[in-house]
Backbone and ligand atoms as CSV (ligand in chain L), in Angstrom:
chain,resi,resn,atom,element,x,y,z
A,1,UNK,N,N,0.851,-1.190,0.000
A,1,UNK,CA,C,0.000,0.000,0.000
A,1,UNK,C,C,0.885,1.238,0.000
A,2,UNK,N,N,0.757,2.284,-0.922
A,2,UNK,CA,C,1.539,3.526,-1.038
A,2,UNK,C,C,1.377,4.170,0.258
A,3,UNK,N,N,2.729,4.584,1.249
A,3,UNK,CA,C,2.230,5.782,2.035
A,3,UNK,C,C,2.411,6.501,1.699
A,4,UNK,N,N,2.089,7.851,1.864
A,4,UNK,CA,C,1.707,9.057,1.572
A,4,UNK,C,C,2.202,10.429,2.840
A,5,UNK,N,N,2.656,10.678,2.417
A,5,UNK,CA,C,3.626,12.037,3.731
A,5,UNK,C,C,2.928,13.089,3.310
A,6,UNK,N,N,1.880,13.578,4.219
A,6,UNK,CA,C,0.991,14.850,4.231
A,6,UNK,C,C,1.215,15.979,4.658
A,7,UNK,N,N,1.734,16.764,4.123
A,7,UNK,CA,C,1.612,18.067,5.205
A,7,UNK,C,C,0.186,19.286,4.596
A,8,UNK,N,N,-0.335,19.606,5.604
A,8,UNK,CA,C,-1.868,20.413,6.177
A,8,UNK,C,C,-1.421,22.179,5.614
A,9,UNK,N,N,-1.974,22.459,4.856
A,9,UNK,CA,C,-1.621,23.808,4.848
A,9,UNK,C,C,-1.402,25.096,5.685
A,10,UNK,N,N,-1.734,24.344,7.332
A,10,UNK,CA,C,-1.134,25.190,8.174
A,10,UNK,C,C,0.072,24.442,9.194
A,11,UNK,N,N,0.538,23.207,8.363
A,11,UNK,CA,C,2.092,22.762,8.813
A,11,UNK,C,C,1.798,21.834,9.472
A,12,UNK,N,N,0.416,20.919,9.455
A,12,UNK,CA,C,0.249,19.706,10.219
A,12,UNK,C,C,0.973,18.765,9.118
A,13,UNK,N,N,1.171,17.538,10.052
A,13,UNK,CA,C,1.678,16.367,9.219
A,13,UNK,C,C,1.161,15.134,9.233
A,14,UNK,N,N,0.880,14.627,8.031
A,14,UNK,CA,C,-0.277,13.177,8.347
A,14,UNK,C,C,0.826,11.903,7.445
A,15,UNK,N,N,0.099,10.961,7.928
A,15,UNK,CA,C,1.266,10.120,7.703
A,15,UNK,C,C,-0.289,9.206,7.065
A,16,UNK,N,N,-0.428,8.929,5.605
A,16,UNK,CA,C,-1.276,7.927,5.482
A,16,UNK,C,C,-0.816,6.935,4.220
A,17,UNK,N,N,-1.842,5.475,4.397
A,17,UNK,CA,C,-1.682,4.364,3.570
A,17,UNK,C,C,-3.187,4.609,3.146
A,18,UNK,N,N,-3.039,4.160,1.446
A,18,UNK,CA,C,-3.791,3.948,0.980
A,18,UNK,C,C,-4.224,2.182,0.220
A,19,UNK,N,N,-4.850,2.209,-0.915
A,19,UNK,CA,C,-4.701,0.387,-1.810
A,19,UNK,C,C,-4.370,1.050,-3.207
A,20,UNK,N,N,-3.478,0.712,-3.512
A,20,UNK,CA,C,-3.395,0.835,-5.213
A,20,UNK,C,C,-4.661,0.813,-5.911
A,21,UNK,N,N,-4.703,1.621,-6.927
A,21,UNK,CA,C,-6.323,1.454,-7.759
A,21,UNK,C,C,-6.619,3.105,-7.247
A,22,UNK,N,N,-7.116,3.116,-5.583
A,22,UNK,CA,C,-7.944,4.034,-5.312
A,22,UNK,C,C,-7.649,5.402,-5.831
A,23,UNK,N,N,-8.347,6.079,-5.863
A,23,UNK,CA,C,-8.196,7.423,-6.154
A,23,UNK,C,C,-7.560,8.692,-4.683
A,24,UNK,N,N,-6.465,9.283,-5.423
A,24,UNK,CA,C,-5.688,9.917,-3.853
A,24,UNK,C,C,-7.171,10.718,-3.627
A,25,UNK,N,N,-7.646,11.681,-4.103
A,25,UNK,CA,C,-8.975,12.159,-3.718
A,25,UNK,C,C,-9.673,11.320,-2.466
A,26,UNK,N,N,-9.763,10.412,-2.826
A,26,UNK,CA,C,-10.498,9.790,-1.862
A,26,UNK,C,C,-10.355,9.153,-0.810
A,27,UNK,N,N,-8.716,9.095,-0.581
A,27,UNK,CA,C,-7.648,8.536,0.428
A,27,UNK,C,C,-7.569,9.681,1.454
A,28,UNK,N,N,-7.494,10.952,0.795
A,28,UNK,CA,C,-7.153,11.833,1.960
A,28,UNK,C,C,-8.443,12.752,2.092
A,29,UNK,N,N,-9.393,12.640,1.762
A,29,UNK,CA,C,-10.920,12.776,1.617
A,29,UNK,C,C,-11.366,11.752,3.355
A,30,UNK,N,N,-11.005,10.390,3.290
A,30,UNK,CA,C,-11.176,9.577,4.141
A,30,UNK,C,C,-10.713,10.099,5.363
A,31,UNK,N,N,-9.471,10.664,5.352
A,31,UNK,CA,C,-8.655,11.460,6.541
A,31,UNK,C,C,-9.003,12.617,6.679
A,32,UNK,N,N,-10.449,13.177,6.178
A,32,UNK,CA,C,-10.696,14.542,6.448
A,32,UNK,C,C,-9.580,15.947,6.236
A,33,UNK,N,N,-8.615,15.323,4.768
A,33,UNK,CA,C,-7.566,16.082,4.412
A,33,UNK,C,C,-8.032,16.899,3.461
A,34,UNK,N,N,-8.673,16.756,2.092
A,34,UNK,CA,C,-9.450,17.460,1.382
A,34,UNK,C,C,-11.053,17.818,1.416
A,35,UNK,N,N,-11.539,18.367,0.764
A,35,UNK,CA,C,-13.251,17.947,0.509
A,35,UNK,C,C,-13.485,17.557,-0.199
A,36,UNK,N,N,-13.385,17.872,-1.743
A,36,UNK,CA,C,-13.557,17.122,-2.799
A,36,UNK,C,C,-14.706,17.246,-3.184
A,37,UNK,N,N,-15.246,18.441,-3.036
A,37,UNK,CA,C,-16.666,18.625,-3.199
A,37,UNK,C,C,-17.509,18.116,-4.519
A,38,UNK,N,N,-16.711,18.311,-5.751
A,38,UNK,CA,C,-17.121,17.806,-7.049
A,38,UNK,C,C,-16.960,16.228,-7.301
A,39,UNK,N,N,-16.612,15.419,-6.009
A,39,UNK,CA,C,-16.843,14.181,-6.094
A,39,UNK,C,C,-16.070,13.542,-7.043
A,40,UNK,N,N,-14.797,14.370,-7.632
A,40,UNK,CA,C,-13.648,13.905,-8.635
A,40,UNK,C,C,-13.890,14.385,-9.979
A,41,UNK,N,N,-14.653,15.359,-10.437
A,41,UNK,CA,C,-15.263,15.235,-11.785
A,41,UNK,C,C,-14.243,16.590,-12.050
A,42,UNK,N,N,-13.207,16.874,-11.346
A,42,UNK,CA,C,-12.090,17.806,-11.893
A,42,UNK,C,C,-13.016,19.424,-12.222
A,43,UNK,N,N,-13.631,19.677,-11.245
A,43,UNK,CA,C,-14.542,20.984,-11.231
A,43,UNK,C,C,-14.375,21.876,-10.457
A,44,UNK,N,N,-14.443,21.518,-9.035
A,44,UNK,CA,C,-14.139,22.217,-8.084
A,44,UNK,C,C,-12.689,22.627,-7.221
A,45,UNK,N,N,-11.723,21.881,-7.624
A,45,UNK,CA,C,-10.504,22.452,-7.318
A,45,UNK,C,C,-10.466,22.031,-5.479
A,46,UNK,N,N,-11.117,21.660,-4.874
A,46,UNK,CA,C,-10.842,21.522,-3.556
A,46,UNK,C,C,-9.967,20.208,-2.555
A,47,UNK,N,N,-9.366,19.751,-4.151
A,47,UNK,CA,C,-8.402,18.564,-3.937
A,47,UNK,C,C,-7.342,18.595,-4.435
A,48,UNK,N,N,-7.036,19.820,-4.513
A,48,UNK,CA,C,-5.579,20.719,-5.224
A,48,UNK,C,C,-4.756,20.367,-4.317
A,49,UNK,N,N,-3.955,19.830,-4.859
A,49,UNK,CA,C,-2.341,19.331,-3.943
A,49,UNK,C,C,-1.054,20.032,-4.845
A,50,UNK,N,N,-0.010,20.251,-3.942
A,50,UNK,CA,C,1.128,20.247,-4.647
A,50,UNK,C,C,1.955,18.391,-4.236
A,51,UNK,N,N,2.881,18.534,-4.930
A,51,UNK,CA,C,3.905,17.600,-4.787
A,51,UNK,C,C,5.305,17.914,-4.980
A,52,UNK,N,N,5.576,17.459,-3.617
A,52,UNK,CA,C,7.313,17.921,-3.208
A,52,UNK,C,C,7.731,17.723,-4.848
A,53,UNK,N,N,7.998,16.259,-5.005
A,53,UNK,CA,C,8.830,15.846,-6.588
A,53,UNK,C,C,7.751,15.853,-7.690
A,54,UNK,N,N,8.339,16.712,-8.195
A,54,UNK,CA,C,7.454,16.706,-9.992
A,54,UNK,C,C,7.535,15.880,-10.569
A,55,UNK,N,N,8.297,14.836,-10.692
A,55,UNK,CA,C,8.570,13.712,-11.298
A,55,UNK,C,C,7.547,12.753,-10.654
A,56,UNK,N,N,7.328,12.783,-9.929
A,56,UNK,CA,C,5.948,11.638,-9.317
A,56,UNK,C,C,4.794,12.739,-9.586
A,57,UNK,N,N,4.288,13.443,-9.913
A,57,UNK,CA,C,3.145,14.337,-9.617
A,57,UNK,C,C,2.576,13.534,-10.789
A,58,UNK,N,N,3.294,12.940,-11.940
A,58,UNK,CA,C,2.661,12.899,-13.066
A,58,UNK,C,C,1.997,13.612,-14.168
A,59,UNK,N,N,1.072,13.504,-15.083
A,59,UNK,CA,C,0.853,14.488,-16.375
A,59,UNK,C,C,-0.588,14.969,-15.819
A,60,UNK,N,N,-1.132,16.267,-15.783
A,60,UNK,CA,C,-2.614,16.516,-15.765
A,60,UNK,C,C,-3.289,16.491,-17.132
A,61,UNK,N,N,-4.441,15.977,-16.838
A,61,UNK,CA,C,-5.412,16.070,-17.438
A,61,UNK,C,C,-5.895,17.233,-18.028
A,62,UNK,N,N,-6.559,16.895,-19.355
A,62,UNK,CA,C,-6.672,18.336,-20.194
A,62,UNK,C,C,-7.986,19.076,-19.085
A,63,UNK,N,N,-8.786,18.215,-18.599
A,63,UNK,CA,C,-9.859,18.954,-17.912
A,63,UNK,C,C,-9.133,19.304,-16.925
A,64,UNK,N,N,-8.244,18.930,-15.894
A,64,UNK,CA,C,-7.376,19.173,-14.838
A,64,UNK,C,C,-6.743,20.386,-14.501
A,65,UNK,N,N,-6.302,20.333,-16.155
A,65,UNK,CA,C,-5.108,22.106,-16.430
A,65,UNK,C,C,-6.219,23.254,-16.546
A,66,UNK,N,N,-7.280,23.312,-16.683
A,66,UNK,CA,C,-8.339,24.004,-17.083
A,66,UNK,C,C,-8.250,24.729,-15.851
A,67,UNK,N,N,-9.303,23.686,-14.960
A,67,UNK,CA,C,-9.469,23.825,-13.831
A,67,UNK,C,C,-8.710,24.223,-12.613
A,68,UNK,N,N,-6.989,23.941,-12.972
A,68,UNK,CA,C,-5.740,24.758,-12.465
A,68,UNK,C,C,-5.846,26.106,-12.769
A,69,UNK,N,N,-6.230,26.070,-14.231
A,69,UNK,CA,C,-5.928,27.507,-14.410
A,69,UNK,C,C,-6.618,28.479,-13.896
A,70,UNK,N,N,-8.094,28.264,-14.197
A,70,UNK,CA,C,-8.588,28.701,-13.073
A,70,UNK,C,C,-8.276,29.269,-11.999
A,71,UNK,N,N,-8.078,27.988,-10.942
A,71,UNK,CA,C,-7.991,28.714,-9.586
A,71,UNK,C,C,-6.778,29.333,-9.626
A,72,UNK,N,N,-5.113,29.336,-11.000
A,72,UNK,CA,C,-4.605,30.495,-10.663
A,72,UNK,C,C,-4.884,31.941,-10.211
A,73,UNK,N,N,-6.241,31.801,-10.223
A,73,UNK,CA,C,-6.562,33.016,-10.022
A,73,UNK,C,C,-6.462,33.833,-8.323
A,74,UNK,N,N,-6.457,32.526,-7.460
A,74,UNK,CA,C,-7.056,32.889,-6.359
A,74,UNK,C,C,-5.679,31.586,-5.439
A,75,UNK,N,N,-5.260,31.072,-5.920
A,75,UNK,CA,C,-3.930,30.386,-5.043
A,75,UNK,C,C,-2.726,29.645,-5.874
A,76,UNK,N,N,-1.894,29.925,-5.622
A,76,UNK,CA,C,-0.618,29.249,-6.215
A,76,UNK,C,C,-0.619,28.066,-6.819
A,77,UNK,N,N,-0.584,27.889,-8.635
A,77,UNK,CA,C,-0.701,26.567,-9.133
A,77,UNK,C,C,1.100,26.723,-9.357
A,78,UNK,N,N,1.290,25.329,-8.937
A,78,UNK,CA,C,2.797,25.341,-9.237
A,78,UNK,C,C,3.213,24.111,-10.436
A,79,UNK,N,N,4.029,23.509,-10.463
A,79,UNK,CA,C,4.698,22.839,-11.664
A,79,UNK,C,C,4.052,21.535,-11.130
A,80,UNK,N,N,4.050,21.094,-10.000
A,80,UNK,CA,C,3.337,19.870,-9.311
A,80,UNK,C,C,2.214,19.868,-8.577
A,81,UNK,N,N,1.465,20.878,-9.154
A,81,UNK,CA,C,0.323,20.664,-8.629
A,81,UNK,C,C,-0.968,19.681,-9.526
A,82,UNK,N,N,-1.573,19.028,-8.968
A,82,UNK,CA,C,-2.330,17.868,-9.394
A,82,UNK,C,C,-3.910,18.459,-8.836
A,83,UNK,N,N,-5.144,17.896,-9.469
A,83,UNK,CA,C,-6.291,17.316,-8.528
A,83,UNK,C,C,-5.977,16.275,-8.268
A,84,UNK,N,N,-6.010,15.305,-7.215
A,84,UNK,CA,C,-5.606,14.816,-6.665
A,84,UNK,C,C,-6.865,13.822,-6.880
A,85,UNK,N,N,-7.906,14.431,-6.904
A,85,UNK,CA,C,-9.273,13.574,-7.321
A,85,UNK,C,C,-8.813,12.645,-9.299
A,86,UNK,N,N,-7.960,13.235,-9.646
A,86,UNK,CA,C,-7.223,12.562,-11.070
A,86,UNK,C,C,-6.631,12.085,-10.910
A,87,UNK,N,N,-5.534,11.222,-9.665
A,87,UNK,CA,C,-5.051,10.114,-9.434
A,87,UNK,C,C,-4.889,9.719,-9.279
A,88,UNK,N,N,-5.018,7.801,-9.693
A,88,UNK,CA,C,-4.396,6.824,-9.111
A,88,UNK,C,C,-3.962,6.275,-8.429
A,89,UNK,N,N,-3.662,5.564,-7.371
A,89,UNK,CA,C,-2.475,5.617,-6.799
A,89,UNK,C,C,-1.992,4.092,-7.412
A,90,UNK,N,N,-0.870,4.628,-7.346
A,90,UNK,CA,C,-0.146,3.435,-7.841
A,90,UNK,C,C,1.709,3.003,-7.150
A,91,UNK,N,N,1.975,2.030,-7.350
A,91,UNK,CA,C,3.794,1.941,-6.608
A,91,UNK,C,C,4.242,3.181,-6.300
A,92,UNK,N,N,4.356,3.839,-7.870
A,92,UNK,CA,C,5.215,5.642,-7.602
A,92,UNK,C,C,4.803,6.012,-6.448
A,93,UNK,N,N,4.120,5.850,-5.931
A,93,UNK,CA,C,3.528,7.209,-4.979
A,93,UNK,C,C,3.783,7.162,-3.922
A,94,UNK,N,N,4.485,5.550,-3.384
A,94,UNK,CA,C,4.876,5.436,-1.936
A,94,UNK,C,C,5.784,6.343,-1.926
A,95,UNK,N,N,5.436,6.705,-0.255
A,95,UNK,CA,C,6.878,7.617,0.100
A,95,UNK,C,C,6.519,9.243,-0.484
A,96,UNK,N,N,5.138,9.538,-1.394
A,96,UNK,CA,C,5.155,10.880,-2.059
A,96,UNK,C,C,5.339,11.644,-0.893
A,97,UNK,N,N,5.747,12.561,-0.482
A,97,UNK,CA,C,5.704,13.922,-0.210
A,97,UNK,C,C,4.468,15.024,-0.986
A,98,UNK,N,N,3.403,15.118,-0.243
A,98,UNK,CA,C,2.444,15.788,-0.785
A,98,UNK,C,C,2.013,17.246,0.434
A,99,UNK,N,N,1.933,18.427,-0.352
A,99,UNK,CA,C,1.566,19.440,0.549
A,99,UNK,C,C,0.328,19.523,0.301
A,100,UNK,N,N,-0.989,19.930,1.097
A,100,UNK,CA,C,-2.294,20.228,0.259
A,100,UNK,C,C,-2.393,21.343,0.427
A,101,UNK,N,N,-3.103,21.994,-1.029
A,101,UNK,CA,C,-2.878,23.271,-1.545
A,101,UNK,C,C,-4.307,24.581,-0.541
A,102,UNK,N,N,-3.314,25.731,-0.104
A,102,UNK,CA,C,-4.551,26.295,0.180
A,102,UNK,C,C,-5.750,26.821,-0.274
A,103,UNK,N,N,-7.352,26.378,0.372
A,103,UNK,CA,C,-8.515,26.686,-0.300
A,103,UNK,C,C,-8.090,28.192,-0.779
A,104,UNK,N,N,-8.712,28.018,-1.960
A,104,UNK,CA,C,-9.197,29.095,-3.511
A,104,UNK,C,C,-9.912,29.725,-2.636
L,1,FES,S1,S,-12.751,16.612,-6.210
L,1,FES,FE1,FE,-13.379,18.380,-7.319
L,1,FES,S2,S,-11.658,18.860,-8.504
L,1,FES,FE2,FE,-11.049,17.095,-7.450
């Protein structure tokens, strides 16, 4: 199971396991880490994460970058930032280093 190294946008730190397959959205959704209000459909932006390494963040989605761009408007999209409701989890991700991004 991937763990996952959380840090809280006001400097808390969560330490979680997820199952391969699941969606991170819904892993740290479970831990009362995101909301995820759009239920993953890449709309609402409230599962905006960064990721320490860009190289694990992986590629966004054309609906994904949209919806980044967007909330550039209102909080810092960086080079690794993901919805988080768009991925996977899979091997890569053990060990990610993930910050979650502050609400838009
Ligand atoms: S859950 Fe809404 S954008 Fe990810």
């Amino acid at each position: 199971m991937p763990k996952l190294y959380i840090t809280t946008p006001t400097g808390e730190k969560h330490i979680i396991e997820a199952e391969i397959g699941c969606s991170m959205m819904e892993a740290l959704n479970s831990e009362s880490l995101v909301e995820g209000t759009c239920g993953g459909a890449a709309s609402c932006g409230t599962c905006h994460v960064y990721f320490k390494d860009p190289a694990v963040a992986g590629d966004q989605t054309e609906d994904e970058g949209y919806m980044l761009e967007g909330l550039s408007d209102f909080v810092e999209v960086k080079e690794s930032s993901r919805l988080s409701c768009q991925i996977t989890l899979l091997d890569i991700h053990d060990g990610a280093e993930i910050v979650i991004a502050p609400e838009a």
